[in-house]
C-alpha positions in Angstrom: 61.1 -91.4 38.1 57.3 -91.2 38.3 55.6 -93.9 36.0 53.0 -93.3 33.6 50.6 -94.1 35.9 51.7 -92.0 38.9 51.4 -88.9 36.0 48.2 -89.5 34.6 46.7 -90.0 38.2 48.2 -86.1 38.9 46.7 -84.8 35.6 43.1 -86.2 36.4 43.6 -85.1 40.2 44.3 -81.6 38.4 41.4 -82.0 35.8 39.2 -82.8 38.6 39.9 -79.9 40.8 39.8 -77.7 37.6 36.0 -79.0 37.3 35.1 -78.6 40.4 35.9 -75.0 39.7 34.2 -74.4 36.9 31.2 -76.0 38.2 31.3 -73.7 41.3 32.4 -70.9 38.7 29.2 -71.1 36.3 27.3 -71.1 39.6 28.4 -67.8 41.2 28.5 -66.3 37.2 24.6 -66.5 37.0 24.1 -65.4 40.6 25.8 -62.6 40.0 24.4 -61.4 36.9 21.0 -61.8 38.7 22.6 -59.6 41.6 23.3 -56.7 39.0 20.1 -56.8 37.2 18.0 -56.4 40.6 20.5 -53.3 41.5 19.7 -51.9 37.8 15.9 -52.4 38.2 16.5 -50.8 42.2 18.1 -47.8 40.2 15.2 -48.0 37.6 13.0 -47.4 41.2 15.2 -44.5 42.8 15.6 -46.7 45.3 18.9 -45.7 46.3 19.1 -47.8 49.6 18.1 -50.6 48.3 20.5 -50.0 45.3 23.4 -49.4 47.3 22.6 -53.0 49.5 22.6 -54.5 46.3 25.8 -53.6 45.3 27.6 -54.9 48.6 25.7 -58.2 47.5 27.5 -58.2 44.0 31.0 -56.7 45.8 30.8 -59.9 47.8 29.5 -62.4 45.1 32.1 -60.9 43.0 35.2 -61.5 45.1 33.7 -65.1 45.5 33.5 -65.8 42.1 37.1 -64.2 41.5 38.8 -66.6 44.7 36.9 -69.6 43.2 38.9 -69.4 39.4 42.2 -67.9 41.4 44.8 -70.0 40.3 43.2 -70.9 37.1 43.2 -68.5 34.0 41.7 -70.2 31.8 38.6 -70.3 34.0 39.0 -66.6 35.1 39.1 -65.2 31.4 37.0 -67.6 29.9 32.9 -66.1 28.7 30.8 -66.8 32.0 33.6 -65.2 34.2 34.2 -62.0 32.4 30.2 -61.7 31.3 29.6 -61.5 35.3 31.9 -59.3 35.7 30.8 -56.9 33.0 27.5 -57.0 34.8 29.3 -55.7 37.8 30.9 -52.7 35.8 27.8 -51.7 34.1 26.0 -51.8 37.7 28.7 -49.7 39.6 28.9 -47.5 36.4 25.2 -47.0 36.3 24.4 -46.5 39.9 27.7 -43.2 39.4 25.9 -42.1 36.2 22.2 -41.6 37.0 23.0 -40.9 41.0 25.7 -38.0 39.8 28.5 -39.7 41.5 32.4 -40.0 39.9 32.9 -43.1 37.7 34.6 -46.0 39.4 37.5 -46.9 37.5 38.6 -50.1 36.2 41.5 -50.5 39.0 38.7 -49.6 41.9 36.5 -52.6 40.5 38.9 -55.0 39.7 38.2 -56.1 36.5 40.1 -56.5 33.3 40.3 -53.2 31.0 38.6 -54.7 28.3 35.2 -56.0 30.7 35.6 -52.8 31.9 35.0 -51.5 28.9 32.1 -53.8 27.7 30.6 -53.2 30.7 30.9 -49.2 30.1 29.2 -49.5 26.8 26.0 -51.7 28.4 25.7 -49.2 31.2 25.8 -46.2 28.2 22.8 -48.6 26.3 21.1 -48.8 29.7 20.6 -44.7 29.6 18.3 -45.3 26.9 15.7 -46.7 29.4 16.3 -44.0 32.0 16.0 -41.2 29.0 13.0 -42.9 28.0 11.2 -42.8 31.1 11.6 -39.6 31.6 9.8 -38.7 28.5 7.1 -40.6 29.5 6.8 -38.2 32.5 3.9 -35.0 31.7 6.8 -33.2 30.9 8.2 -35.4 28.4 11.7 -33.4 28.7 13.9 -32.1 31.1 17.1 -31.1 31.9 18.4 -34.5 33.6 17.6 -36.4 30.0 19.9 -33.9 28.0 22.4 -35.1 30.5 22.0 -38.7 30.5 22.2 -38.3 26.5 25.2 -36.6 26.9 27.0 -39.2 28.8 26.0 -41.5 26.7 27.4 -38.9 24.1 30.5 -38.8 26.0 30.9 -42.9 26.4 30.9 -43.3 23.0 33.2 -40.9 22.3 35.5 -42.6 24.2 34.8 -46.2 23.4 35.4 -45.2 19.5 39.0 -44.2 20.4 40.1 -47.8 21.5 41.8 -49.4 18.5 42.6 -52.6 19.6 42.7 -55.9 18.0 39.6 -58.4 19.3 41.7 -60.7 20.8 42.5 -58.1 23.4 39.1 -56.5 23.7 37.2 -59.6 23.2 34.1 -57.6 21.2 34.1 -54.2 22.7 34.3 -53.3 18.8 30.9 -54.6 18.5 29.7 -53.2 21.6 31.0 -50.0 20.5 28.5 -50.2 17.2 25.3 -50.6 19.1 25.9 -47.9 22.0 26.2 -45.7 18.8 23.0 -46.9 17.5 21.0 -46.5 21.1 22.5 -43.4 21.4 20.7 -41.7 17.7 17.3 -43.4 18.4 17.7 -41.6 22.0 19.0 -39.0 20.5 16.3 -38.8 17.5 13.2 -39.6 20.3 14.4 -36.8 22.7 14.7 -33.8 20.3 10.8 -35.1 19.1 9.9 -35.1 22.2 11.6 -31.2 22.8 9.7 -30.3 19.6 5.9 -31.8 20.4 6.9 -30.0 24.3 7.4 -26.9 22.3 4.2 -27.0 20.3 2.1 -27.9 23.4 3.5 -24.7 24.9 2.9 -22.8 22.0 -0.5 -24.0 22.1 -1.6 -23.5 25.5 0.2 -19.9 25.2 -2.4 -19.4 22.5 -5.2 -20.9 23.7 -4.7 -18.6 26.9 -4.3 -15.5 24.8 -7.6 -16.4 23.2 -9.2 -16.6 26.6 -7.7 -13.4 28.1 -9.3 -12.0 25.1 -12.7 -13.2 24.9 -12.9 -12.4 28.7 -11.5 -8.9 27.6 -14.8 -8.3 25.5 
């Protein structure tokens, strides 16, 4: 029979490796979240390469961060873990969406359902900026905005269908309210922009019929 001492000594050994862990854990968390924003802004660029490079960077520094809380479930499920790896499905998702590529699912990724999820919404709010910039462009409009606004459409429309308690989505709820707000400001500022694109046509059609016609006198 072990004594009191002998178990406490265990428990602290356990605590200590537990720790460790986390320490390590927190670590690779914030490393990785700063892996997936430089793939977003690489995306942001068009730079696909560089993108794509980026993303064998978070595939590695996730699977690190995933063998360091193995064994621990506390650790893996806890907020820094499951944040990082949201970050990693809104990077994959995003680099699918705006280079035309299939989605990768949950299972391909590795990553709990409801991160999954999460991370599905971000990369729907992260359209917004893609949509945006292209209105910025001298055409203020085009074809590849409609369809970024209706993937974001079509995210939502899923998201809004998983009725689920919190305690197994952990917020996607939440989540679920503000990619519907993003998504009717982007929807409001790109039919605004269709409309002003319409009346500058209008107008440089007129203006050029009032040219052909005082060159016609």
């Amino acid at each position: 029979m072990k004594s009191l001492g002998d178990i406490c000594n265990a428990v602290r050994d356990d605590l200590e490796r537990r720790n460790a862990a986390r320490d390590q854990a927190i670590v690779l968390s914030r490393q990785l979240i700063r892996h997936c924003s430089e793939t977003i802004r690489a995306i942001h660029r068009r730079d696909w390469d560089g993108a794509d490079a980026k993303l064998e960077v978070v595939t590695s520094g996730a699977a690190e961060l995933k063998a360091v809380v193995r064994g621990y479930p506390d650790l893996y499920h806890t907020g820094y873990t499951q944040d990082a790896l949201k970050e990693v499905a809104e990077a994959f998702i995003t680099r699918a969406i705006i280079g035309g590529q299939a989605l990768p699912a949950a299972a391909e990724l590795e990553i709990e359902s409801a991160t999954y999820l999460k991370g599905l919404g971000e990369a729907a709010t992260e359209l917004r900026r893609f949509i945006l910039d292209i209105m910025r462009r001298a055409d203020g409009h085009s074809a590849e905005a409609e369809r970024l606004l209706q993937v974001m459409d079509d995210i939502y429309d899923q998201l809004v269908t998983f009725d689920f308690p919190d305690a197994l989505t952990h917020g996607l709820r939440r989540q679920t309210d503000v990619v519907r707000g993003v998504l009717e400001r982007t929807r409001g500022d790109l039919t605004q922009s269709l409309r002003q694109q319409k009346l500058q046509d209008a107008l440089q059609r007129f203006e050029s019929q009032l040219d052909a016609d005082d060159n016609g006198e």
